[in-house]
C-alpha positions as protocol buffer text, in pm:
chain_id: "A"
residue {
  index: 1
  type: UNK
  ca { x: 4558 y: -106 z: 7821 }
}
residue {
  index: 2
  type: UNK
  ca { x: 4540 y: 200 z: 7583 }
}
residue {
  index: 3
  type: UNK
  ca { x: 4357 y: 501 z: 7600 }
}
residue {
  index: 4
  type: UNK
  ca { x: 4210 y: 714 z: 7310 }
}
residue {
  index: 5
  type: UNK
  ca { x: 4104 y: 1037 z: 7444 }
}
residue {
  index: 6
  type: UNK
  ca { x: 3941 y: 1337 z: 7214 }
}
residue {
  index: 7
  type: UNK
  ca { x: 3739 y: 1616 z: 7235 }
}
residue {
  index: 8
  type: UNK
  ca { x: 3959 y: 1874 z: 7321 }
}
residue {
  index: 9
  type: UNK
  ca { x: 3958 y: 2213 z: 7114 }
}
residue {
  index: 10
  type: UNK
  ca { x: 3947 y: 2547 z: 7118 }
}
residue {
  index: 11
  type: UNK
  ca { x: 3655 y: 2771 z: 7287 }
}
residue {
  index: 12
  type: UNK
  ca { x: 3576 y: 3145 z: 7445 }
}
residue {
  index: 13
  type: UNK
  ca { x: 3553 y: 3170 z: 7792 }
}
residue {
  index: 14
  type: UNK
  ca { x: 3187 y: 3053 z: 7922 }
}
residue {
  index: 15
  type: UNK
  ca { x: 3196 y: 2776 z: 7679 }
}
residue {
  index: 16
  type: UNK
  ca { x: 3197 y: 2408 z: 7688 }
}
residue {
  index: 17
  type: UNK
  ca { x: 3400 y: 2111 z: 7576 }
}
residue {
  index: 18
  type: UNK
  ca { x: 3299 y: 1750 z: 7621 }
}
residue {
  index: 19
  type: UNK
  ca { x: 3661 y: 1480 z: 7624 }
}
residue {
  index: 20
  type: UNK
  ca { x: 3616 y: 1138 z: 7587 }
}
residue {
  index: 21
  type: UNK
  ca { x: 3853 y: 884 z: 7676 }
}
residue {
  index: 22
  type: UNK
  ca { x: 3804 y: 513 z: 7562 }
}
residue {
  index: 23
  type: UNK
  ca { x: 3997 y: 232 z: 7695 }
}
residue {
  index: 24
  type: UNK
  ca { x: 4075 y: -54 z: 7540 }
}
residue {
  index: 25
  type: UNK
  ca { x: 4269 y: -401 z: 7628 }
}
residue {
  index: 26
  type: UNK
  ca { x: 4244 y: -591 z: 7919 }
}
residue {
  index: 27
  type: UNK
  ca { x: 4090 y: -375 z: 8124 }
}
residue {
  index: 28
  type: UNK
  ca { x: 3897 y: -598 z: 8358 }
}
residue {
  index: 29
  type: UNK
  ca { x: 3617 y: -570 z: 8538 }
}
residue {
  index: 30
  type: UNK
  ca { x: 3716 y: -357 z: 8829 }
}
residue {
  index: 31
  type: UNK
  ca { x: 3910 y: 5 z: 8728 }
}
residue {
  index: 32
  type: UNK
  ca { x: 3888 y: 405 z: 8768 }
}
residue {
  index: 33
  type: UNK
  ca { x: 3962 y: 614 z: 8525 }
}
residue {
  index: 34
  type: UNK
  ca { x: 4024 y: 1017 z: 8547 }
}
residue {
  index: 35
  type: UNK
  ca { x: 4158 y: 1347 z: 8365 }
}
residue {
  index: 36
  type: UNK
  ca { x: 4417 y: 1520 z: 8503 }
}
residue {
  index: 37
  type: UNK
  ca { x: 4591 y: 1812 z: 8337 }
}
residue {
  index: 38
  type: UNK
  ca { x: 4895 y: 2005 z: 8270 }
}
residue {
  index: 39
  type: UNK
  ca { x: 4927 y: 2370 z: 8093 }
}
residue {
  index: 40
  type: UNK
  ca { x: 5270 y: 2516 z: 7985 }
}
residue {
  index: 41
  type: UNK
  ca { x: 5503 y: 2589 z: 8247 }
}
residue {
  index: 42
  type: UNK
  ca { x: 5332 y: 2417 z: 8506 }
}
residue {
  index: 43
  type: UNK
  ca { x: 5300 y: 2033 z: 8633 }
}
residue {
  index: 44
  type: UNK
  ca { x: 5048 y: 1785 z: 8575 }
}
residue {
  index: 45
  type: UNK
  ca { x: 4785 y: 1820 z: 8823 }
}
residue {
  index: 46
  type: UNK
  ca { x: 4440 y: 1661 z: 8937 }
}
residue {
  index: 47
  type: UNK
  ca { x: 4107 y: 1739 z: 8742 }
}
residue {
  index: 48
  type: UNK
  ca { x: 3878 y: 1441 z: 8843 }
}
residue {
  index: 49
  type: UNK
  ca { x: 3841 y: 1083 z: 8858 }
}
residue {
  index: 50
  type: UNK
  ca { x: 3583 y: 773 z: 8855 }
}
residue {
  index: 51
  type: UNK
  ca { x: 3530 y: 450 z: 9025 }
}
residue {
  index: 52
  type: UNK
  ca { x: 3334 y: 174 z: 8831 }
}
residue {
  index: 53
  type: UNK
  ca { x: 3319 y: -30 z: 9149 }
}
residue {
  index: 54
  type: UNK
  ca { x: 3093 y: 184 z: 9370 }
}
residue {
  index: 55
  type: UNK
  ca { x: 3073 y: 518 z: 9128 }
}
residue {
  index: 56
  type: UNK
  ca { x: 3245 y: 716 z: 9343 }
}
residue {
  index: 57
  type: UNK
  ca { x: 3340 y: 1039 z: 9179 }
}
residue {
  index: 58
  type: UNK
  ca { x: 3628 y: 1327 z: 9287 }
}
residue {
  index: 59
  type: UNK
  ca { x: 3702 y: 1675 z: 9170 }
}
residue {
  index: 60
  type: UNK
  ca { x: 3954 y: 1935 z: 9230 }
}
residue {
  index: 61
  type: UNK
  ca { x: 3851 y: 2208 z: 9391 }
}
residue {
  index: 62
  type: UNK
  ca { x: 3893 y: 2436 z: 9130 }
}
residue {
  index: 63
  type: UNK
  ca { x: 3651 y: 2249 z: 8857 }
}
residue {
  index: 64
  type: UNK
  ca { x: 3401 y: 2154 z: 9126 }
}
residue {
  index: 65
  type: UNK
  ca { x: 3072 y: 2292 z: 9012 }
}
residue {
  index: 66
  type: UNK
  ca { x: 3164 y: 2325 z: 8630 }
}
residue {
  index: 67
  type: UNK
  ca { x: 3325 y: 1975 z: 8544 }
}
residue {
  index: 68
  type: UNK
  ca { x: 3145 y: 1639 z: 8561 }
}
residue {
  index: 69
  type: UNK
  ca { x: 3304 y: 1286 z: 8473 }
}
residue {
  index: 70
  type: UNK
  ca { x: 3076 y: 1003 z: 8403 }
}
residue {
  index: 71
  type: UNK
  ca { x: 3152 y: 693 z: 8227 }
}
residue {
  index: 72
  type: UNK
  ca { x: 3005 y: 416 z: 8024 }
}
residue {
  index: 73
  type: UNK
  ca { x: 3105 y: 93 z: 8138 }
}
residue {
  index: 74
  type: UNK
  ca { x: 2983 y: -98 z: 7791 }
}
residue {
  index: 75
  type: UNK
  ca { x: 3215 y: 135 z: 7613 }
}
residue {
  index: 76
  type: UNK
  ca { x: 3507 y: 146 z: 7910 }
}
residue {
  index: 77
  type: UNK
  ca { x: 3453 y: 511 z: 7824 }
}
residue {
  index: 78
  type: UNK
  ca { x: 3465 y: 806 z: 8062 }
}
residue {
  index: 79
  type: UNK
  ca { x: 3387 y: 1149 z: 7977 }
}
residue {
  index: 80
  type: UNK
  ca { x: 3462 y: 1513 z: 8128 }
}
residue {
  index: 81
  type: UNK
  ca { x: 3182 y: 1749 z: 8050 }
}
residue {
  index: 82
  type: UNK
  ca { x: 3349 y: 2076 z: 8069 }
}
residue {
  index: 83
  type: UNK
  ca { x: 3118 y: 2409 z: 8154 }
}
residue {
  index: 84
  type: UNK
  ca { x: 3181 y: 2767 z: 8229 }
}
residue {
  index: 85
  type: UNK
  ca { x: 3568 y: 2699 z: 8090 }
}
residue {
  index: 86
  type: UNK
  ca { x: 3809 y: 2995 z: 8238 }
}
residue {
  index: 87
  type: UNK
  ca { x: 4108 y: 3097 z: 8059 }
}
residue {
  index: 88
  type: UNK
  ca { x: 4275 y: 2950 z: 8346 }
}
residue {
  index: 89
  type: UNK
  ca { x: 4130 y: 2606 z: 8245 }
}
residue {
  index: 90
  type: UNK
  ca { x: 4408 y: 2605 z: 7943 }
}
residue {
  index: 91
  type: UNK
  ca { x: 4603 y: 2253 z: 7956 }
}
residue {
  index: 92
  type: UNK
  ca { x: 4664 y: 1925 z: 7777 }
}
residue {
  index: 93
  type: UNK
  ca { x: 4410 y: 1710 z: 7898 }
}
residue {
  index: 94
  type: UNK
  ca { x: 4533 y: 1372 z: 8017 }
}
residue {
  index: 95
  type: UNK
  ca { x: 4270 y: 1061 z: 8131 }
}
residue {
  index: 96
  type: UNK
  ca { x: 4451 y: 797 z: 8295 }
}
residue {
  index: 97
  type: UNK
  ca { x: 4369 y: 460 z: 8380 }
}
residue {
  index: 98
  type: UNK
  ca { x: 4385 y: 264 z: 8726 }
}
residue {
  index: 99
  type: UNK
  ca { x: 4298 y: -112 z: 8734 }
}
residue {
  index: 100
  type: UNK
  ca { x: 4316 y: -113 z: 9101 }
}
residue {
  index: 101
  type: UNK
  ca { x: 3943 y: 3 z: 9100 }
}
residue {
  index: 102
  type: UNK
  ca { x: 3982 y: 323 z: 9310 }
}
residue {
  index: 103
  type: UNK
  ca { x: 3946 y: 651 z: 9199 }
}
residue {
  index: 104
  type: UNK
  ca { x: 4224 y: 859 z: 9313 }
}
residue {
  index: 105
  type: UNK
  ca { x: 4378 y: 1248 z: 9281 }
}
residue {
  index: 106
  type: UNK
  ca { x: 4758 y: 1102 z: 9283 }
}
residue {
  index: 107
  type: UNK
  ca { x: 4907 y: 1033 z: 8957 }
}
residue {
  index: 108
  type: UNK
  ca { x: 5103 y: 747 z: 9084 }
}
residue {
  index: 109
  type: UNK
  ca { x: 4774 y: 577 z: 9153 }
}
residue {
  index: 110
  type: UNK
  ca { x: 4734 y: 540 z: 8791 }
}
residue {
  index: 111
  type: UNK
  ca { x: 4938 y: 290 z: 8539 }
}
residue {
  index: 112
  type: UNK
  ca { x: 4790 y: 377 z: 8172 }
}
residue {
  index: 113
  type: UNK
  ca { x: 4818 y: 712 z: 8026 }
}
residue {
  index: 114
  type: UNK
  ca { x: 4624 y: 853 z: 7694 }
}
residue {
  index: 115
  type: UNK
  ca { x: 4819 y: 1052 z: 7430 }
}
residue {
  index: 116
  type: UNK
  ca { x: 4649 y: 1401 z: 7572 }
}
residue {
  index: 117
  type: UNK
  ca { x: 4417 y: 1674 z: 7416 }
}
residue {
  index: 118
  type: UNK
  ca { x: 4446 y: 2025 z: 7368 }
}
residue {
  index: 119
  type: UNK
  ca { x: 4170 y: 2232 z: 7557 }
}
residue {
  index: 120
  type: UNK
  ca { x: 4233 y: 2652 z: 7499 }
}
residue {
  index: 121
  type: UNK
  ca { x: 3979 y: 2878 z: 7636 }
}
residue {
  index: 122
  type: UNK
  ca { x: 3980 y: 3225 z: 7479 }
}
residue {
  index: 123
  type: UNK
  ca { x: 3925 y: 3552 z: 7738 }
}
């Protein structure tokens, strides 16, 4: 499976991005998908993730309310619509790829990894 993700960029605090992340491959029919991110000095962590099976969404606590993934299963495409970015929001932007089916918050539950995006958010 690989992963094309885009959308990242640069915007003022407030603002809003929109990633994409296509997969491509064998995929099959059952797989979640999510973003996770890492900014300098830091490690990777959880941003949110999908389930195709069921459509069973997570978020991390700190994007709840301002983040929403969705995804297009004719286009094994999931997106992170990005609102209200913070400063703090800075990262490379990773989507990952699980064919077990289940969305998860742990890295290890995901096998494929995209190439990452740069999102900066200005004060």
């Amino acid at each position: 499976v690989q992963l094309q993700a885009s959308g990242g960029g640069l915007v003022q605090a407030g603002g809003s991005l929109r990633l994409s992340c296509a997969a491509s491959g064998r995929t099959g029919s059952r797989y979640a998908m999510g973003w996770f991110r890492q900014a300098t000095g830091k490690e990777r962590e959880f941003v949110a993730s999908i389930s195709w099976s069921g459509g069973t969404t997570y978020y991390a606590d700190s994007v709840k309310g301002r983040f929403t993934i969705s995804g297009d299963n004719a286009k094994y495409t999931a997106y992170l619509q990005m609102n209200s970015l913070k400063p703090e929001d800075t990262a490379v932007y990773y989507c990952a790829f699980s064919p077990l089916g289940l969305a998860s918050s742990s890295i290890s539950a995901y096998r494929y990894w995209g190439q990452g995006t740069q999102v900066t958010v200005s004060s």
